[in-house]
VEXSENU-108451 format. One record per residue: residue in one letter; x, y, z negated of N, C-alpha, C, CB in turn. Coordinates in steps of 0.02 Angstrom, whole numbers, padded with zeros to 5 digits, always signed. Glycine has a CB too. Layout:
N
AXYZXYZXYZXYZ ...
end
This chain:
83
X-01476+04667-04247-01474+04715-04193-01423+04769-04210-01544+04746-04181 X-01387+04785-04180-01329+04831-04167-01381+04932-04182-01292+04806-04056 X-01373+04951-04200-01380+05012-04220-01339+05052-04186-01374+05020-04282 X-01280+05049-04169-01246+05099-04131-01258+05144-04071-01206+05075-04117 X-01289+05089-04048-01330+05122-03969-01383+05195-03982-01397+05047-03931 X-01406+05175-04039-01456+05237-04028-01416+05302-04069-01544+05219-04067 X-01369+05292-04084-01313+05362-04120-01270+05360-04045-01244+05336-04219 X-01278+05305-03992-01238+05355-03918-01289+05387-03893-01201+05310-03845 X-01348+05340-03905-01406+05382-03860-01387+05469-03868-01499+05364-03897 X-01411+05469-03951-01403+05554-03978-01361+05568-03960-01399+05580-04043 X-01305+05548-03972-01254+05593-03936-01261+05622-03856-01191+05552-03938 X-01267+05571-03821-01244+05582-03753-01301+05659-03751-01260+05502-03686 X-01356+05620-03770-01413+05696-03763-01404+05765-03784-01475+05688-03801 X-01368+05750-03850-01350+05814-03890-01280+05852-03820-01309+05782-03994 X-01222+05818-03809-01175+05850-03780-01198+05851-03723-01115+05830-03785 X-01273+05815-03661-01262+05845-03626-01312+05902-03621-01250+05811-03584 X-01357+05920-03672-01385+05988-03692-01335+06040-03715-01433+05980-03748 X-01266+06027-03737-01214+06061-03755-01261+06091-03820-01179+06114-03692 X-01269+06084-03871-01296+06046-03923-01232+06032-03967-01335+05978-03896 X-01222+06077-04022-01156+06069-04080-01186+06025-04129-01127+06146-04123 X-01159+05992-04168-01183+05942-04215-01186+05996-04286-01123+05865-04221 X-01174+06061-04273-01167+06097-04303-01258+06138-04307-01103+06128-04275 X-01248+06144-04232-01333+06179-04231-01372+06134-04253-01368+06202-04158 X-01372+06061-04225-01452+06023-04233-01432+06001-04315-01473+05935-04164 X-01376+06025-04332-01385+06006-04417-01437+06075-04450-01286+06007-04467 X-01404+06112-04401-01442+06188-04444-01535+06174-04416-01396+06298-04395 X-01528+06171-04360-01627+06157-04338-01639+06094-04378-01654+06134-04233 X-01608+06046-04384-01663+05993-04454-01649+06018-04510-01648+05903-04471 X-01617+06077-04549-01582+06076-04604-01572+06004-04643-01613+06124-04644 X-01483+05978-04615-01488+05925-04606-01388+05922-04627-01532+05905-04528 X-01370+05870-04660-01299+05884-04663-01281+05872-04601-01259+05846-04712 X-01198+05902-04581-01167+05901-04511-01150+05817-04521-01090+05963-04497 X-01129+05790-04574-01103+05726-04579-01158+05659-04568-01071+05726-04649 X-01220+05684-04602-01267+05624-04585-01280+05628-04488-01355+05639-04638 X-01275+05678-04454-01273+05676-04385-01193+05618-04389-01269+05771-04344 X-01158+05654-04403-01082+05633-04377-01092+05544-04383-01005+05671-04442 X-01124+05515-04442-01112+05468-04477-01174+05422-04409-01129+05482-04575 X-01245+05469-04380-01272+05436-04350-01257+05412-04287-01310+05455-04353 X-01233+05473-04258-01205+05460-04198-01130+05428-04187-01209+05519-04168 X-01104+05420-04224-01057+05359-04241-01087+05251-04237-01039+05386-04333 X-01118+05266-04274-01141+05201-04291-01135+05186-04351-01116+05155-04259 X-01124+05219-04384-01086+05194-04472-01155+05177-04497-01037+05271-04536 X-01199+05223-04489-01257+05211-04514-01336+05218-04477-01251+05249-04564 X-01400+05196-04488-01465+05217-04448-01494+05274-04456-01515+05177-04456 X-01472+05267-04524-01508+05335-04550-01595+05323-04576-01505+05396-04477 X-01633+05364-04587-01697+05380-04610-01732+05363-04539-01705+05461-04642 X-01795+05322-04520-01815+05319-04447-01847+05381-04454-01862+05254-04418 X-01847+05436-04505-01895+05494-04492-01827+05561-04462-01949+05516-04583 X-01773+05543-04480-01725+05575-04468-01692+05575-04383-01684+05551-04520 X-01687+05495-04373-01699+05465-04300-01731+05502-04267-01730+05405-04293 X-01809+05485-04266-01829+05527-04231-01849+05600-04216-01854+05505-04226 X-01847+05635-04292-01830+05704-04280-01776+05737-04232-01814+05724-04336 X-01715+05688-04246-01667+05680-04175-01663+05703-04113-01667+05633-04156 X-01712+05642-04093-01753+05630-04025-01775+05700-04014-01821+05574-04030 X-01827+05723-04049-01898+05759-04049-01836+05833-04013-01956+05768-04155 X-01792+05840-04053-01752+05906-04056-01711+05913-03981-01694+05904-04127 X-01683+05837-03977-01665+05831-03920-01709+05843-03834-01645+05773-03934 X-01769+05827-03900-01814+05802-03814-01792+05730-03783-01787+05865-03737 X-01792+05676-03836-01796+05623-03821-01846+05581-03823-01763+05607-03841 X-01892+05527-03789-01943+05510-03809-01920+05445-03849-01991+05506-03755 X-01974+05421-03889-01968+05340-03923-01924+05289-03869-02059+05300-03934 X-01948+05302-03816-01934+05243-03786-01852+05271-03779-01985+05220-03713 X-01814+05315-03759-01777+05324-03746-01733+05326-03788-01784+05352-03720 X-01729+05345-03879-01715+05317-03921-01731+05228-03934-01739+05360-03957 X-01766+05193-03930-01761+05144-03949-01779+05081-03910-01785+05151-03996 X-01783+05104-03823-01798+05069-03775-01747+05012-03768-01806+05109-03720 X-01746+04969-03713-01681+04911-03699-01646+04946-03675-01685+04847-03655 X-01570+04919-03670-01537+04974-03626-01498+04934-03567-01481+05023-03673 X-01463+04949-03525-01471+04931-03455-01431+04872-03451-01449+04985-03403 X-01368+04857-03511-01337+04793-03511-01381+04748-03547-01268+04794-03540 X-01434+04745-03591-01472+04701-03633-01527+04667-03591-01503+04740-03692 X-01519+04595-03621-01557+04542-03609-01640+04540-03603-01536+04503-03655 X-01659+04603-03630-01739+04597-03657-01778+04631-03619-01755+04623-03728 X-01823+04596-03586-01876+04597-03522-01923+04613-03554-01893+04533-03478 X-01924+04675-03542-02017+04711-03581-02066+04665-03540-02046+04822-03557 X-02139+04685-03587-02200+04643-03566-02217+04690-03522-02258+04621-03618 X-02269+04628-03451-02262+04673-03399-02338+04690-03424-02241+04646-03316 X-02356+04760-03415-02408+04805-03415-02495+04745-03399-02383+04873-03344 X-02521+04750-03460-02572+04699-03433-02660+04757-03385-02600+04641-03529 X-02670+04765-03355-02743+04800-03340-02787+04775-03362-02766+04806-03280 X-02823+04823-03408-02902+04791-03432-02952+04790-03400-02931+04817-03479 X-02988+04770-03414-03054+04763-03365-03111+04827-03413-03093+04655-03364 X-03138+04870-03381-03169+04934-03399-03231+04931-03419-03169+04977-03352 
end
């Protein structure tokens, strides 16, 4: 699986909160480069770092790590239980 997608996710969220890679390094006390390096793709990073990400952004799980609109993968459809 490709990792890159979820370092555009952050991004797109971070710039369109206008969001410096500078600040959300300072709110996780966090290097500017492990952002740089995530939202690149070079690397995944820590999944606790990931989603601290998210959390800062105001991203949910799914939106970090959901399908995304060109991918092949048909979530399960919602089953109802019986009560």
């Amino acid at each position: 699986m490709k990792h890159g997608y979820i370092g555009a996710r952050l991004r797109a969220a971070r710039t369109s909160k206008k969001v410096s890679v500078q600040q959300l390094a300072g709110k996780m006390g966090i290097a500017i480069e492990t952002i740089l390096d995530i939202e690149a793709g070079a690397t995944l990073g820590h999944s606790s770092t990931i989603i601290e990400m998210g959390k800062v952004l105001g991203l949910s799980l799914t939106d970090l790590f959901g399908p995304t609109e060109d991918s092949n993968i048909i979530p399960f459809p919602k089953i109802e239980r019986d009560k």
